[in-house]
N, C-alpha and C positions, 0 to 999 in steps of 0.2 A: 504494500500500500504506500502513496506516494504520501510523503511526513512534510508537513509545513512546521520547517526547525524555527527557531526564536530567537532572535539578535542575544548574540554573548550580554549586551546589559541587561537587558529581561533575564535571564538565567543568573546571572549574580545579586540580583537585587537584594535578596534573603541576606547577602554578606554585605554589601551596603546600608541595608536597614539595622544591622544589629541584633537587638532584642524582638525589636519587631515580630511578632509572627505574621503581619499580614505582608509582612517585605518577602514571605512564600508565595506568596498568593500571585496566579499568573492569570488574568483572567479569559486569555486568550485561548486557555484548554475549551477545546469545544466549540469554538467559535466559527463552526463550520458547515454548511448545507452541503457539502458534497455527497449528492446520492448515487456514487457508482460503485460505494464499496458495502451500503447498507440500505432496508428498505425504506427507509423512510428518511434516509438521510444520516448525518453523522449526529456530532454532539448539541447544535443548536443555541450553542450559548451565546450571552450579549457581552461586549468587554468592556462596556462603561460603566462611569461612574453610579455606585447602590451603597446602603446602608445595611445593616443586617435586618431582615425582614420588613425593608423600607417602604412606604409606600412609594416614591419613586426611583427611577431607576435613568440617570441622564446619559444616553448610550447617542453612538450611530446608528444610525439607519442607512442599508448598502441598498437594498430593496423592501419597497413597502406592498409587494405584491407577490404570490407563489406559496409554494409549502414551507414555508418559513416564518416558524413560530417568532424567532426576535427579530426582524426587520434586521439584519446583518448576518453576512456571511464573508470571509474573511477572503474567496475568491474573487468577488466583486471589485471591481479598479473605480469607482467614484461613488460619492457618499451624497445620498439627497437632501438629509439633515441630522441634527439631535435633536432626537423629540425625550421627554420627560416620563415616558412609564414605557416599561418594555415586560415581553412575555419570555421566562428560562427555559428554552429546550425543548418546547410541545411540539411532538408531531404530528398534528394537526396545522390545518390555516391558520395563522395568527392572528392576533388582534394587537390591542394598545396600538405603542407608535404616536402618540398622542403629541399634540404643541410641538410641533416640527419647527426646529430654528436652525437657519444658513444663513451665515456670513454672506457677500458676495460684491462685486464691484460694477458699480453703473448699471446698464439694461441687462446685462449678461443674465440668465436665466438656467444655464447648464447645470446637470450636477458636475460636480468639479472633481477633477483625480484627484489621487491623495498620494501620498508618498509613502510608502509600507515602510522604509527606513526608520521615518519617522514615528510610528504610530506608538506609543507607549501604553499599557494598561496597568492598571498597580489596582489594589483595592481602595476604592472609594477616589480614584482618580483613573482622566483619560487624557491624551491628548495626540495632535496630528498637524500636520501641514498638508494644507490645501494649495498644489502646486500651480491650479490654473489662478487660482486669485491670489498667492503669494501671501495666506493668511494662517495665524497658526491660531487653533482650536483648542483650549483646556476645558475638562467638564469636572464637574466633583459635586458630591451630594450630600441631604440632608436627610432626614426623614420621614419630611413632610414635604419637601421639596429643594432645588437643583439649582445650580449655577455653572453660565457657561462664562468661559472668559477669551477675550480673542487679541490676538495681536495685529492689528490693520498694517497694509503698508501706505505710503502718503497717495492718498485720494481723496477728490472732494465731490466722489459719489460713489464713498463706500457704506454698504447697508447691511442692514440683519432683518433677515425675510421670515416671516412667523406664516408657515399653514398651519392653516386651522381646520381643515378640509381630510389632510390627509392625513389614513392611521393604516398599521398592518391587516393586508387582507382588504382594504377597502376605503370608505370615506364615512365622513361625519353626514349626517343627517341633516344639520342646523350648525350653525356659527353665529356667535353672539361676540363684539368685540366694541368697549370704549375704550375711547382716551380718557382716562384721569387727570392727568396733567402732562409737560410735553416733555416726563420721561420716565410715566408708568402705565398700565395697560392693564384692562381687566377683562373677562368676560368665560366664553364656555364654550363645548362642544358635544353636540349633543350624538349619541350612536346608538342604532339601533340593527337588528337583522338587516332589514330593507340597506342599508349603508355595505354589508358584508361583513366584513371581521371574521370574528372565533367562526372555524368551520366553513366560513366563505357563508357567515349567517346562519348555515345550521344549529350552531351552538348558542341561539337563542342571545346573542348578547344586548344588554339594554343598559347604558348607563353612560353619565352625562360629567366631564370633566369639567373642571371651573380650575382659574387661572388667575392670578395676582402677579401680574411683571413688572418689574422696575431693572430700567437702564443708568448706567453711571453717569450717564450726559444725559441732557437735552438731545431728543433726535429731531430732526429738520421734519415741520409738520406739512403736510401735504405730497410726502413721498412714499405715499401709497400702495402703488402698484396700480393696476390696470382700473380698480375700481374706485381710485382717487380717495381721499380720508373718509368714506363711508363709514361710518363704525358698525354698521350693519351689512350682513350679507348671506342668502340662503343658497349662489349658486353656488356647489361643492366646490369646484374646479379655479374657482375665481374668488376663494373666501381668504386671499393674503394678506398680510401686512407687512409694508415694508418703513423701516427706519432707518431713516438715512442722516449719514454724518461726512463732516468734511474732517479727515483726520490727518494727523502729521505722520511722519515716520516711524514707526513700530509702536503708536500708541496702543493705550489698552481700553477698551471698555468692556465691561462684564456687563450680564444680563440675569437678574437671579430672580428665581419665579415658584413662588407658594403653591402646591396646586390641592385640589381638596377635589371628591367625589360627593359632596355635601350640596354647597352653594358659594357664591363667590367670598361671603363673608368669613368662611371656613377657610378659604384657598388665604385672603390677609392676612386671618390669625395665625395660618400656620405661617407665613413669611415673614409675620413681627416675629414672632416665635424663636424661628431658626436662622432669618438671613437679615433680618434687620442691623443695620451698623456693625454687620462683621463682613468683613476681607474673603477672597478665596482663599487665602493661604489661611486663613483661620478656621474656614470652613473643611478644607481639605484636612488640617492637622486634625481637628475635631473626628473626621469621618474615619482614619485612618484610628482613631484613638479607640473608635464605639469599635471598630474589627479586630483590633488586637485585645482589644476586651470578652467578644465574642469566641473568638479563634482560642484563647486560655482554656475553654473547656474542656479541649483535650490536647496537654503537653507528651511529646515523643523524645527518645533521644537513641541513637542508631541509625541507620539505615544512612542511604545517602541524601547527601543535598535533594539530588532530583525527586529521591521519591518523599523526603518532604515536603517538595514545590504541589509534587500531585497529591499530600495526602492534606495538606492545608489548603489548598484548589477544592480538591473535593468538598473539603469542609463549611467552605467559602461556598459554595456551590448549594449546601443543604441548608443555609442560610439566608436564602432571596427570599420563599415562599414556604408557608403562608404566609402572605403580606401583609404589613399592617391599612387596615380598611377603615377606621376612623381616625378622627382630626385630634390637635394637641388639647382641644378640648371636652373630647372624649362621648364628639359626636359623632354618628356614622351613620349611611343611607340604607334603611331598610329593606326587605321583601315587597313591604307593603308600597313602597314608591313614599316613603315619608321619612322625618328625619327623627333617631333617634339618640338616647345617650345612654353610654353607661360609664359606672363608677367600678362596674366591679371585674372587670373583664377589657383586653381590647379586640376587637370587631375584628378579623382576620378573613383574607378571598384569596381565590384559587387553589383550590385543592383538586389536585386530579388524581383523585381515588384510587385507579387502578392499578396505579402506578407505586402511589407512593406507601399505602399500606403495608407492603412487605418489608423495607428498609428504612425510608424517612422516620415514619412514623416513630417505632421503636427503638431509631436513634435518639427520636426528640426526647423519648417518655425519662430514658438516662440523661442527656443533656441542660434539656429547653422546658423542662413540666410544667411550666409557666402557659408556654405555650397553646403546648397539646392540648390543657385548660382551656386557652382562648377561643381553640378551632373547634373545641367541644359545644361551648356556650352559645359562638356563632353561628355552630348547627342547629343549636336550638332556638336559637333567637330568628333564624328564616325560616325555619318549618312552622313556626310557629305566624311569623310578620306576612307570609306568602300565603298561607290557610291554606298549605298543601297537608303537613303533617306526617313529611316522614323526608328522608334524606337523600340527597342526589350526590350520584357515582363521582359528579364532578363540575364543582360549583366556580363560577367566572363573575366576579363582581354581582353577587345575588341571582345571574341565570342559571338555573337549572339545564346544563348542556346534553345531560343521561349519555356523555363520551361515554363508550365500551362498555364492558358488562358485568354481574355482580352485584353487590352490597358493599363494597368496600368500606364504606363509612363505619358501617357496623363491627368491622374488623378493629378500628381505632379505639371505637368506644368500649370494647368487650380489651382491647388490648389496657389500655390507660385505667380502666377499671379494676381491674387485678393487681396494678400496677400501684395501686392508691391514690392516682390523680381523680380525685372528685369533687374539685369545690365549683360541681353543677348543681343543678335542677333533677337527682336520679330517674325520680318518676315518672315526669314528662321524659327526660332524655329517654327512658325505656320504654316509655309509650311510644314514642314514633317510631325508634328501635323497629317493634312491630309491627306498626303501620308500612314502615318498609320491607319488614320482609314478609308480608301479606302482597303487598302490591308488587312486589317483583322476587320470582323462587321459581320453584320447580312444581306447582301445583298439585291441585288432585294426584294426578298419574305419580307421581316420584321424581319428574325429570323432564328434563327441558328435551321436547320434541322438535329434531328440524323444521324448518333449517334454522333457527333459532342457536346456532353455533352450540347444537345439542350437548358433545363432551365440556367443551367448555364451559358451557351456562352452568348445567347442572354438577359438575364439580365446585367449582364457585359460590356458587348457592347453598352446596350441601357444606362447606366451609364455612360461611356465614350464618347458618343455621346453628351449626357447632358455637359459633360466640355468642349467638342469644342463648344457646342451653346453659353457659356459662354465665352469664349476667343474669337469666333467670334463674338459676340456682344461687347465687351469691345475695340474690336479694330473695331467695327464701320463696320465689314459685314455683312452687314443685311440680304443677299441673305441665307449666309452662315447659319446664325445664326438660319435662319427660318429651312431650311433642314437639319440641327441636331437637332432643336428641335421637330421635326419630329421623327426621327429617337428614340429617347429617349423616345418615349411611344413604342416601340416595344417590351417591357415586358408583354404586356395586350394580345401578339399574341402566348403566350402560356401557360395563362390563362383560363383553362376549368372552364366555368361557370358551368356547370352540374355536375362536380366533387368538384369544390368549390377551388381549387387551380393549382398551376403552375403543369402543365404536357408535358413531352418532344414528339415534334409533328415531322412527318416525309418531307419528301421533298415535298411530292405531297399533304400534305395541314390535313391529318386524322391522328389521336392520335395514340401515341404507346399504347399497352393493358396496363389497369390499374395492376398492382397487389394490392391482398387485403392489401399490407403493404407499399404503394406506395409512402406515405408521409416518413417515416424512412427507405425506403428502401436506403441504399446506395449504390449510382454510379446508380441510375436511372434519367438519363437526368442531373445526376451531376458528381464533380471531387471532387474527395475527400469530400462530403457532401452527404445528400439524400437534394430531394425537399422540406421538413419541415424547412432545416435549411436556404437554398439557397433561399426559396421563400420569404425570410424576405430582400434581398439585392434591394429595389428601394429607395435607401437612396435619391435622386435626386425628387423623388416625392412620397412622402407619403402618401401623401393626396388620392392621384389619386390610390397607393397601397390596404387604405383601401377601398377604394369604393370600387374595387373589390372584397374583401376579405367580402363583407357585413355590413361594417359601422363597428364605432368605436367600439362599444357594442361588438358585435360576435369578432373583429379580438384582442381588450383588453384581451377579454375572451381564445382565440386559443393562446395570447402569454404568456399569466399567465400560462397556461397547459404547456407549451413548456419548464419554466424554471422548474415546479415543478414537473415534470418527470424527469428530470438532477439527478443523483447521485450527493451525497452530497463534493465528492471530485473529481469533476466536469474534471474526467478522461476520454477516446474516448469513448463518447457514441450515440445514433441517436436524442439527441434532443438537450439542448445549450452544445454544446461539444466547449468548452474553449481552447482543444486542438489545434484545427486548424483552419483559421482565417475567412471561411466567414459569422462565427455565432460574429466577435466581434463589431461592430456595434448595436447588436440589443439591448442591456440593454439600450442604449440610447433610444430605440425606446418609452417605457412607458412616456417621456415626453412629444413626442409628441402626442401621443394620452393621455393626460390631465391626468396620474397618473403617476407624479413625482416621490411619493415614492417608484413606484415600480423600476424607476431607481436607487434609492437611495439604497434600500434594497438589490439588485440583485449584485449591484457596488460591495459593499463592504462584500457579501459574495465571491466573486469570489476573492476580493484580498485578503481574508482572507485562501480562501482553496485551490484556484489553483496555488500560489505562498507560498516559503517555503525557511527558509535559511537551507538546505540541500542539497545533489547533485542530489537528484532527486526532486528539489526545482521548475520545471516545469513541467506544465500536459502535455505540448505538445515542440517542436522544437521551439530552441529561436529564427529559421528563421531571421537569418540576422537582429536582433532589433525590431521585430514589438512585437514579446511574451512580451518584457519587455517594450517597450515602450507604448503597451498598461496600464501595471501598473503604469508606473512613469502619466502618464494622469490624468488615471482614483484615483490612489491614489490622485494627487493633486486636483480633485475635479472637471476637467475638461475632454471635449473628443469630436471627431467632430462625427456626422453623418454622413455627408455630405463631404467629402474633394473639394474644389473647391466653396464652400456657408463662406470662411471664421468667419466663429462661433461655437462655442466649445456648447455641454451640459452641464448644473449646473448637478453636484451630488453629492453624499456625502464624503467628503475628509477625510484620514486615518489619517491625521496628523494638530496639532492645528491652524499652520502657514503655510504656501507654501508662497515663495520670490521667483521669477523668476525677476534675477539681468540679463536686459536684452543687447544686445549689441550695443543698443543707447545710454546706462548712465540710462535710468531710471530704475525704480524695478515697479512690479504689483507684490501687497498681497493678498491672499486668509485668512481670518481670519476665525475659527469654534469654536466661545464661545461655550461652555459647551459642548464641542466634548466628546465622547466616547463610548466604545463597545457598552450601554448601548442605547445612543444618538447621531442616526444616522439619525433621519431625519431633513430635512429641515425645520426648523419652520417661518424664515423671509429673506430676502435675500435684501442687500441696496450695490450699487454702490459708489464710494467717495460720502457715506453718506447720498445719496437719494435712495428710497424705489428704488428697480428694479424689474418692473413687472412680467420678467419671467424668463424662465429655459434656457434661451439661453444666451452666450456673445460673444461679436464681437472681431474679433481679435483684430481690431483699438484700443477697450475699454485694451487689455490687450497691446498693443504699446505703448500706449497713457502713461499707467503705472495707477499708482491708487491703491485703494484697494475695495475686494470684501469680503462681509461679511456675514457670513452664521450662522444665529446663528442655533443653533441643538440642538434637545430634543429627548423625546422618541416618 
């Protein structure tokens, strides 16, 4: 595969920065749509300036059109602007993209090349030269909102051009824009389906950005653009503004802009807030301060440079989303199309469910529990505002998108519930709980009938049924508890014993035809998988998986073949395809069937070949944190099966030390004497200091804090 390497100062920054940990951080891993080596494209990620789950996000935009979820891709030779919210890595149509602002000189109208020499990413800073206008671009953020700062060369029709029109995947609906005075700017943008966006409009997206801009100077009034100082403007294509200045030689003017999803008075407060009478260099030291603050929550020491570049990238990377969705005064735009507040929670969007429940999630419940709380309340606070009453797969600024398939939400809640994060609302939270897994399962019959991606669905389902048995057991409904746990062997109902594996069965009860290639074939009876990779997801019962599968012998044997068919740079292929997410799970699986080492072994080839500090540094879509949050896991030597059984897998960790400094005050250490490429398996494993009999640990044991000690050989 063809590696876009990174200028020797991008790779030394870590040793420029010092103490820093966000001086690891390269934001350009991922920063790539190239779709020839995967299905959906590479890593997707954005390289500008963000906060830790900020609401904004002050990036480039290479293209604001195609399957590209952040409006950049790092192949691209000219930039159409920086707009102020961007989407991490979905593989789907994107959206945001929002308050698009370019520099530009006199009528010129092009987007302008950019010089890749130049281009710098760091955390919580961007910056570039724009070769056709001679103008250099710094971005850095807050989070509530973003600042851009430019360096003009002498012209006296040099401007900074604001669309309001355009966003990823499509356009605004409506534009709303005053002068305030002649060197601030307010107004909105309103987006709807009909506009495009998430899903090219499928993904239901509705929601209305608001904007508070102040420029360093005075800009020359009535340099407009085509529709002259209008402050008003509905045609999409024609909704700019342009502010023009006559400037000297390398002067600077910034542009710093509040934005709120609330109303325009939200988008102010958050701009007194965060950018009122501070500097970019103040803004930037700030941003870089919250990420090295951030980044603390889990310190390494071993391994090399690089792979702490990728395992603090990673971590940086599990960090954009869930976003913060309400304002610094602790309002946010509800279900209901109305404005609410709270004091006890903050307001969190974008959760793509299917994604991130396997990895994300259960890194956050160790890390971020803060969090996991937020995106809990949030759930409940739109099921509730929306008067739908139960949870969606995967929520975009309050749209309910139902991307892909499952419960996954319910996997969160059944996870962080065991896990003792509950300062929710139980009851209700478990009321809708139900309500969703009534309105989407595997129904009367047992099991999802095609074409309804039969294996898939209904393993999924029958997973998610497993965590309501568990939440209704913990809250003591027995009734409940028994009829999901019911429901939870409904994986075994499409199960052809005679074919020896999962096959996708039709309504009225008889198999769909085999093809000879049935097990790799993809998209038979799955989404995005074939049945080879899908038929390994009964994380909730194993045991009962391999009985069917012919005991531990034959199904050990079918999953040793399954990795050692994988190409070696474990790119989209029909068997462990690392690319996309319902094959990540299974490396854990060899512990439980009583061959440890082949977790161990498999771990850390994957984090060795499917992660890369380059920009095509992932095999597949960073999906919203779960690509990297599987690594920062699985590097530290931990990772769950099961989400919602609160206990992680032992495997073999890339790094000497792991400290997760957690947010009770205590720390839990991972220690790997005699770690290295060389010595990667487990040779003895002891708990504070007593023998630990096996390859599991409890979440408790890593709250509790302690250390775990893994010595490793060859």
């Amino acid at each position: 595969m063809k590696q876009f390497l990174l200028p020797v100062f991008l790779l030394c920054a870590c040793a420029l920065q010092g103490q820093h940990l966000s001086g690891y951080v390269n934001p350009f891993i991922g920063a790539s749509t190239n779709t020839a080596h995967s299905y959906h494209g590479l890593g997707k990620t954005f390289p500008g300036a963000a906060t830790p789950f900020g609401m904004t996000q002050v990036s480039p935009n290479t293209i604001t059109g195609g399957d590209n979820g952040s409006g950049y891709s790092y192949e691209h030779t000219t930039i159409e602007g920086f707009a102020f919210t961007q989407m991490s890595g979905v593989g789907w149509y994107g959206d945001l993209g929002n308050f698009l602002v370019l520099p530009t000189i006199g009528e010129d109208t092009r987007f302008p090349h950019y010089d890749k020499a130049t281009e710098t990413a760091q955390a919580g800073y961007y910056s570039v030269w724009l070769t056709d206008y001679h103008i250099k671009v710094e971005a850095t953020a807050a989070p509530h909102s973003g600042m851009l700062r430019f360096t003009f060369p002498e012209n006296k029709q040099s401007r900074i051009r604001i669309d309001l029109a355009r966003r990823v995947g499509g356009v605004s609906d409506y534009q709303y824009l005053q002068i305030v005075n002649d060197s601030t700017i307010r107004g909105y943008m309103i987006c709807t389906p009909k506009g495009g966006g998430w899903g090219h409009g499928a993904g239901n997206p509705d929601y209305t950005v608001y904007f508070y801009a102040q420029f360093s100077r005075p800009f020359i009034i009535g340099a407009t653009g085509r529709d002259g100082a209008c402050p008003v403007s509905t045609t999409p294509h024609d909704s700019i503004f342009y502010a023009g200045f006559d400037t000297r030689k390398d002067e600077v003017i910034t542009l710093q802009t509040g934005i709120s999803f609330v109303d325009m008075e939200g988008a102010e407060k958050n701009f007194n807030a965060e950018m009122l009478n501070h500097s970019f260099d103040e803004i930037h030291a700030e941003a870089r301060s919250l990420w090295d603050k951030a980044l603390s929550k889990i310190t390494v020491t071993g391994g090399t440079e690089e792979q702490k570049t990728i395992f603090y990238t990673a971590l940086y990377h599990t960090m954009i989303d869930p976003r913060m969705f309400s304002d610094v005064d602790g309002r946010y735009w509800g279900g209901d199309k109305k404005a609410h507040t709270s004091d006890k929670f903050h307001k969190r969007t974008i959760f793509s469910g299917w994604d991130v429940f396997r990895s994300q999630f259960p890194l956050q419940t160790i890390i971020n529990p803060e969090l996991v709380n937020d995106q809990i309340n949030s759930f409940i606070t739109l099921a509730e505002e929306n008067g739908t009453g139960y949870y969606d797969r995967w929520e975009f600024l309050n749209a309910y998108s139902g991307c892909m398939i499952g419960n996954p939400f319910l996997s969160v809640l059944a996870d962080a519930y065991v896990k003792g994060i509950r300062d929710y609302d139980m009851e209700k939270a478990y009321q809708y709980a139900v309500n969703t897994s009534k309105k989407f399962g595997n129904g009367d019959s047992g099991y999802t009938p095609s074409p309804d991606y039969s294996i898939s669905s209904t393993l999924e389902y029958a997973y998610t049924d497993w965590c309501m048995s568990v939440l209704a057991e913990a809250l003591n409904k027995t009734t409940d508890a028994n009829y999901f746990s019911k429901r939870a062997q409904a994986y075994k109902e499409v199960f052809d014993k005679e074919k020896g594996w999962f096959r996708p069965k039709n309504a009225d009860g008889t198999w769909e035809e085999w093809p000879d290639d049935a097990r790799t074939h993809e998209w038979y009876g799955c989404i995005e998988s074939n049945p080879y990779q899908q038929g390994w997801f009964v994380p909730h019962d194993v045991s009962g998986m391999v009985e069917l599968m012919g005991g531990e012998e034959k199904t050990l044997a079918d999953l040793t073949n399954f990795f050692e068919q994988a190409p070696e740079d474990l790119l989209w292929n029909q068997y462990y395809n690392h690319a996309n997410e319902p094959v990540h799970h299974i490396p854990f699986l060899f512990n439980r069937l009583h061959a440890p080492r082949l977790t161990q072994k498999w771990t850390r080839h994957i984090c060795e070949k499917a992660y890369h500090n380059s920009v095509e540094g992932l095999v597949g879509n960073e999906d919203v944190g779960q690509m990297s949050a599987w690594y920062v896991l699985a590097a530290a030597g931990i990772h769950p099966v099961c989400p919602g059984e609160a206990a992680y897998e032992i495997t073999s960790p890339v790094f000497d030390t792991i400290t997760f400094n957690l947010d009770n005050g205590k720390t839990f250490t991972i220690e790997a004497p005699n770690n290295s490429p060389e010595h990667i398996y487990i040779q003895g494993i002891t708990l504070n200091g007593k023998n630990h009999p096996s390859y599991q640990l409890s979440h408790e044991d890593i709250m509790k804090g302690g250390k775990l000690v893994l010595t490793m050989g060859k």
